[in-house]
C-alpha positions as semicolon CSV with decimal commas, in nm:
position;residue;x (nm);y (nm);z (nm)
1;X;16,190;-2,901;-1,567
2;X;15,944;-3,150;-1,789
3;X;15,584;-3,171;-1,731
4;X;15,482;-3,464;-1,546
5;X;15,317;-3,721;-1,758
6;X;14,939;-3,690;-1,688
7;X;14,774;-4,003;-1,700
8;X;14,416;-3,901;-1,746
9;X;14,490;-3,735;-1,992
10;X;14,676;-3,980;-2,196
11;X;14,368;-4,231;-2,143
12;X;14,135;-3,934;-2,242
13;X;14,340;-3,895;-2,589
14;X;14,285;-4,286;-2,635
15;X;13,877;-4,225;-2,566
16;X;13,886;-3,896;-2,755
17;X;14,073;-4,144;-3,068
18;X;13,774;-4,382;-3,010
19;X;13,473;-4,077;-3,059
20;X;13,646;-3,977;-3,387
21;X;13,638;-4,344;-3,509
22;X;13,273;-4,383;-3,445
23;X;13,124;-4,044;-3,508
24;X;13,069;-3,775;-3,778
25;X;13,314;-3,499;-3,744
26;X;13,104;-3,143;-3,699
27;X;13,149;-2,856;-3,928
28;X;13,226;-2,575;-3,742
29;X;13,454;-2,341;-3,954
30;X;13,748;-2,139;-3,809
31;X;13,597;-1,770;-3,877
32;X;13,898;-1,643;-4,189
33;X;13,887;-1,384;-4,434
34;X;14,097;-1,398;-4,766
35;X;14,378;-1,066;-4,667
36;X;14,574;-1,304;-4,417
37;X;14,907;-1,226;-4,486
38;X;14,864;-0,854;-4,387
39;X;14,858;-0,809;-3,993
40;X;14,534;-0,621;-4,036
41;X;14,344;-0,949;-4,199
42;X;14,105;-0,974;-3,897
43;X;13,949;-0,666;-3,856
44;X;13,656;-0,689;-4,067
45;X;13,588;-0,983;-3,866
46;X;13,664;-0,862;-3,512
47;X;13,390;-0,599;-3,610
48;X;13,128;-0,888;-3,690
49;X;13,277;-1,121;-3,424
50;X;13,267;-0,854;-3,201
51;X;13,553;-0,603;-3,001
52;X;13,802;-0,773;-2,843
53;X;13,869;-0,679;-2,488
54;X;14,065;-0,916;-2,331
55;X;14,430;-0,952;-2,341
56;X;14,573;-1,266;-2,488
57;X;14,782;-1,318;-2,171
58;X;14,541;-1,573;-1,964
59;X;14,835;-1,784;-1,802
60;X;14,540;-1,940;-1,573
61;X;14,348;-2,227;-1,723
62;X;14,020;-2,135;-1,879
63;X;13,750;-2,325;-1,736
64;X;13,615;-2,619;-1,953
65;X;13,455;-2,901;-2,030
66;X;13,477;-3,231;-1,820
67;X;13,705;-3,446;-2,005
68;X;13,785;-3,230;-2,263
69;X;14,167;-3,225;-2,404
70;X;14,298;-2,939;-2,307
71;X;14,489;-2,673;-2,566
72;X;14,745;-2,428;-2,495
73;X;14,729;-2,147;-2,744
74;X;15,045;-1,931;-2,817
75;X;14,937;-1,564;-3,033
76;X;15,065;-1,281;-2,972
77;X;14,699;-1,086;-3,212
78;X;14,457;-1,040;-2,978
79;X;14,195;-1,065;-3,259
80;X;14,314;-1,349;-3,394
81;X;14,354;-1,548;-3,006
82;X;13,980;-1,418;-2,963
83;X;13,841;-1,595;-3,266
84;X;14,057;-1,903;-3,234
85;X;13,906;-1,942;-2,841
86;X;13,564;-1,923;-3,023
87;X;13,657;-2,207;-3,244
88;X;13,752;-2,410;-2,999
89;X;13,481;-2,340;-2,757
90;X;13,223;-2,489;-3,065
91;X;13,346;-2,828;-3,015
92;X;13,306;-2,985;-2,672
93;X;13,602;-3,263;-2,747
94;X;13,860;-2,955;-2,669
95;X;13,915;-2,680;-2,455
96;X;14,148;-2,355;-2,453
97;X;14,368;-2,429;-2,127
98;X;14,553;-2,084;-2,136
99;X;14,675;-1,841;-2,401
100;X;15,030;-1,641;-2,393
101;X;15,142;-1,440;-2,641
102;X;15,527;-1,497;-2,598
103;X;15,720;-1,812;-2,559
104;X;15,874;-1,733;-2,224
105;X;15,544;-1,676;-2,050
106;X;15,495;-2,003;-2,264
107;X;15,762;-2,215;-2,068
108;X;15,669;-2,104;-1,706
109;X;15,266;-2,226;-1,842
110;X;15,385;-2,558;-1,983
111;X;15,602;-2,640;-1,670
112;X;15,288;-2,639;-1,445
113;X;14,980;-2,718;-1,652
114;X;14,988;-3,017;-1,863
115;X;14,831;-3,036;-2,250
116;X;14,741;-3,212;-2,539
117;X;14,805;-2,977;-2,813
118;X;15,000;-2,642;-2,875
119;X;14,916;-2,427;-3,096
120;X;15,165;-2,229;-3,228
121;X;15,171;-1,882;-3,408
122;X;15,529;-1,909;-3,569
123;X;15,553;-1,490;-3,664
124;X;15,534;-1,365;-3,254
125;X;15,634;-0,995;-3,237
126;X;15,728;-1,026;-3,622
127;X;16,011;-1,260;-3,555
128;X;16,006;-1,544;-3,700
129;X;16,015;-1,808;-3,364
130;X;16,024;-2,154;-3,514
131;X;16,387;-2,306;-3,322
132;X;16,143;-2,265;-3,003
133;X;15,923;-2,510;-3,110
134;X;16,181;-2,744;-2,990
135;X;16,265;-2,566;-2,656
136;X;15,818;-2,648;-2,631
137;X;15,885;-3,014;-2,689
138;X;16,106;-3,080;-2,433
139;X;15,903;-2,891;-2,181
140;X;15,563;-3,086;-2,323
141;X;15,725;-3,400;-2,445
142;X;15,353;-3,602;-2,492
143;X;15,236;-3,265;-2,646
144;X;15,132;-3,237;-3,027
145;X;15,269;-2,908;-3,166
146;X;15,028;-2,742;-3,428
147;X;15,230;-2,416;-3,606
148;X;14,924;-2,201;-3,693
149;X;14,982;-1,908;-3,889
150;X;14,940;-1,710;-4,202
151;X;15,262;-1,755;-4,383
152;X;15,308;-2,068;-4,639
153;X;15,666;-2,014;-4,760
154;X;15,785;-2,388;-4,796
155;X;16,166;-2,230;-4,628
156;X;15,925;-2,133;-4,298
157;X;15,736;-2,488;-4,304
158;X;16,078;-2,710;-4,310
159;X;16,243;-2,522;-4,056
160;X;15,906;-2,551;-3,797
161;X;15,914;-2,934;-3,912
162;X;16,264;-2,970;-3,855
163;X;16,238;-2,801;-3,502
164;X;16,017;-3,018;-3,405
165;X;15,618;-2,939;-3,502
166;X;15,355;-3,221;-3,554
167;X;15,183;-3,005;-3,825
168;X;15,126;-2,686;-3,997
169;X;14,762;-2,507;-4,066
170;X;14,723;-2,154;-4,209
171;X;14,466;-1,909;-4,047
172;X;14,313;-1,884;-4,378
173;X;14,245;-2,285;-4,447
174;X;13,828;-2,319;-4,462
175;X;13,893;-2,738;-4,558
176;X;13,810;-2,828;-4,200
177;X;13,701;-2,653;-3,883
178;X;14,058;-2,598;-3,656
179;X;13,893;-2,847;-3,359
180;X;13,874;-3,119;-3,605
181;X;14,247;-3,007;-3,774
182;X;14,379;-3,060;-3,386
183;X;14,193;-3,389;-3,321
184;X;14,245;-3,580;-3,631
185;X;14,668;-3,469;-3,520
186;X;14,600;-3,660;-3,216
187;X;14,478;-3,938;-3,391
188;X;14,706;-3,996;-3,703
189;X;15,026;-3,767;-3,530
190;X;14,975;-3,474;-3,771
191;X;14,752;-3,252;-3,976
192;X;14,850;-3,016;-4,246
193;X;14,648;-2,759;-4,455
194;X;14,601;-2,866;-4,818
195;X;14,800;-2,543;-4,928
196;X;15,053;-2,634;-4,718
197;X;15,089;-3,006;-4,831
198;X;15,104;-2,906;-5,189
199;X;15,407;-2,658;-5,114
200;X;15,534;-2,982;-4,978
201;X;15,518;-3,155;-5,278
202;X;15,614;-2,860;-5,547
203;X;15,930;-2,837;-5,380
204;X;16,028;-3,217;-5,376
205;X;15,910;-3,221;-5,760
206;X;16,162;-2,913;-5,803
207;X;16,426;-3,132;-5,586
208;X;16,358;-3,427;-5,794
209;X;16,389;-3,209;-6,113
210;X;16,696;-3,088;-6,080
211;X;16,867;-3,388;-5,950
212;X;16,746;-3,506;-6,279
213;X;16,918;-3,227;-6,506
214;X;17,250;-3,278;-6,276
215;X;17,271;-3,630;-6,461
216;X;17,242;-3,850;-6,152
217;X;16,967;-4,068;-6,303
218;X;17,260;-4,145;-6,596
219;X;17,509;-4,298;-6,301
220;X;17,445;-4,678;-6,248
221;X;17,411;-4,798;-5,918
222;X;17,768;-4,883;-5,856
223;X;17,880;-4,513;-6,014
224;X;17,652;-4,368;-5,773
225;X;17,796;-4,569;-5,479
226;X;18,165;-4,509;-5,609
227;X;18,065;-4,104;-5,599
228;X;17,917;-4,135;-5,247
229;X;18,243;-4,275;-5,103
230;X;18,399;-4,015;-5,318
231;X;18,199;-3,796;-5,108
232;X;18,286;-3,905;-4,759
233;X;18,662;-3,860;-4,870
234;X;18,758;-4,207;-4,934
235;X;19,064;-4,270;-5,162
236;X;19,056;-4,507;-5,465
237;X;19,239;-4,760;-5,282
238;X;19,027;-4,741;-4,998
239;X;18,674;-4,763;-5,221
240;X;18,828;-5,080;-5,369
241;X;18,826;-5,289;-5,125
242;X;18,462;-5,202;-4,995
243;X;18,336;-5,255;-5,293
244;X;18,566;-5,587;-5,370
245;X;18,680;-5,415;-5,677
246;X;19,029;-5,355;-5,872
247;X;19,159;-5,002;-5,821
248;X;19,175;-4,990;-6,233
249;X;18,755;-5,049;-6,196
250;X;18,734;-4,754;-5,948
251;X;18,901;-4,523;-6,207
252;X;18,731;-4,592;-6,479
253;X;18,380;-4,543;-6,234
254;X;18,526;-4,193;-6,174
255;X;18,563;-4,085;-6,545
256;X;18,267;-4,221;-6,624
257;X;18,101;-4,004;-6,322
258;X;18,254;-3,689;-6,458
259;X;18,141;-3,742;-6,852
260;X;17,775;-3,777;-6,731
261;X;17,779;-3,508;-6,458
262;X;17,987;-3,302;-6,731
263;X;18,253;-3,179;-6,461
264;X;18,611;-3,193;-6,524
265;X;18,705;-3,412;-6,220
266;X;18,644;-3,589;-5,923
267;X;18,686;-3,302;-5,703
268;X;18,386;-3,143;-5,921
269;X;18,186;-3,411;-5,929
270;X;18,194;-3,431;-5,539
271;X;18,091;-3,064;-5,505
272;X;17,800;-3,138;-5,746
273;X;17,672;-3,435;-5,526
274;X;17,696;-3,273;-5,201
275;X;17,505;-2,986;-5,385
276;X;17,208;-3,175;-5,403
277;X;17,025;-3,382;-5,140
278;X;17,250;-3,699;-5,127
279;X;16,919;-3,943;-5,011
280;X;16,860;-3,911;-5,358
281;X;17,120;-4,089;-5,458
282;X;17,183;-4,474;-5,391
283;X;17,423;-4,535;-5,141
């Protein structure tokens, strides 16, 4: 069962929108420490921040601020749910409305409390839990859905994306306080960490290289066409007459495929497409 749409609350995202518009963001940095990817990265600063004796399971709202947009907050380190609820609690413009620290106890939150944004450890009880991230969105369809956690591996940040997550912030990113991270998602639909974004990049530069090196910038744009259809299974006769060309033409497309792919074949030179991200190619 979905969350009902709550209507204040989409007209308090709109006002919320507005405030960023017109006023200076305030610096109020998530506490972080440099040893994040070990699980014990937060205990120097539990010991400054204080002992943490509350359990992360609050599946009652916490009370806050009038008109604040309310955040649901799934961790499953008690240290690390007790700093990010002081974080939060710095910035009037959001509030914690309830922290789990499994996605089941998750679900039976999200069907009766609605929220603006999720935040989402993706490593809960050392599994890696990003395919939930979509069970989340259809529960909390008008809900952003923030991964927050300490790994960066760029295999762990397309599978979240691809499940469905707005954005991804690491515990250890000191660009921007994690209240402004989560508002400026509501207001341009998603917020990465700089780390993050350039992981992003280095692996679409690798893509890009190695399309490269296959040959694929040497096809012309009808070769590249020719070994799409190729692709898709379509038989000389067949890519002919889409393209409006003699069946001799479509041949001599195909050798010419296979001396600048260096392959022996068509069948080779299909394997070596569907190899590498097709979108690449033009169609």
């Amino acid at each position: 069962m979905k969350t009902e749409r709550d209507p204040f609350l989409s007209v308090r995202i709109r006002e919320i929108r507005v405030q960023i518009a017109q006023s200076p963001k305030t610096e109020m940095p998530l506490p972080s420490h440099h040893g994040y990817r070990q699980s014990c990265h937060f205990a120097f600063l539990a010991f400054f921040c204080g002992p943490s004796r509350s359990s992360p399971e609050i599946m009652t709202p916490h009370p806050s601020s009038p008109g604040a947009l309310p955040v649901f907050l799934i961790e499953d380190s008690r240290s690390d749910a007790q700093l990010i609820r002081e974080a939060l609690g710095k910035d009037p413009r959001v509030s914690l409305a309830g922290t789990v620290s499994n996605t089941r106890k998750a679900e039976a939150f999200l069907r009766d409390h609605p929220v603006a944004v999720i935040l989402f450890d993706l490593i809960l009880q050392r599994v890696e839990r990003s395919r939930e991230i979509t069970r989340l969105k259809t529960l909390a369809p008008d809900a952003k859905v923030l991964v927050l956690t300490a790994y960066e591996e760029v295999e762990r940040i397309f599978r979240a994306l691809c499940a469905g997550a707005d954005g991804y912030l690491l515990k250890s990113d000191r660009t921007r306080p994690l209240p402004t991270a989560i508002l400026e998602t509501l207001e341009f639909g998603a917020a990465f960490s700089p780390a993050v974004a350039h992981a992003i990049a280095r692996h679409f530069h690798t893509i890009g290289k190695a399309n490269r090196d296959a040959g694929f910038d040497g096809l012309t744009s009808q070769q590249q066409t020719v070994l799409h259809l190729l692709s898709q299974g379509f038989t000389n006769k067949e890519i002919a007459q889409k393209l409006h060309i003699a069946p001799t033409t479509v041949r001599n497309h195909i050798e010419a495929i296979c001396e600048t792919l260096h392959v022996r074949n068509r069948t080779h030179a299909v394997a070596r497409f569907r190899l590498g991200p097709s979108w690449l190619s033009k169609k």
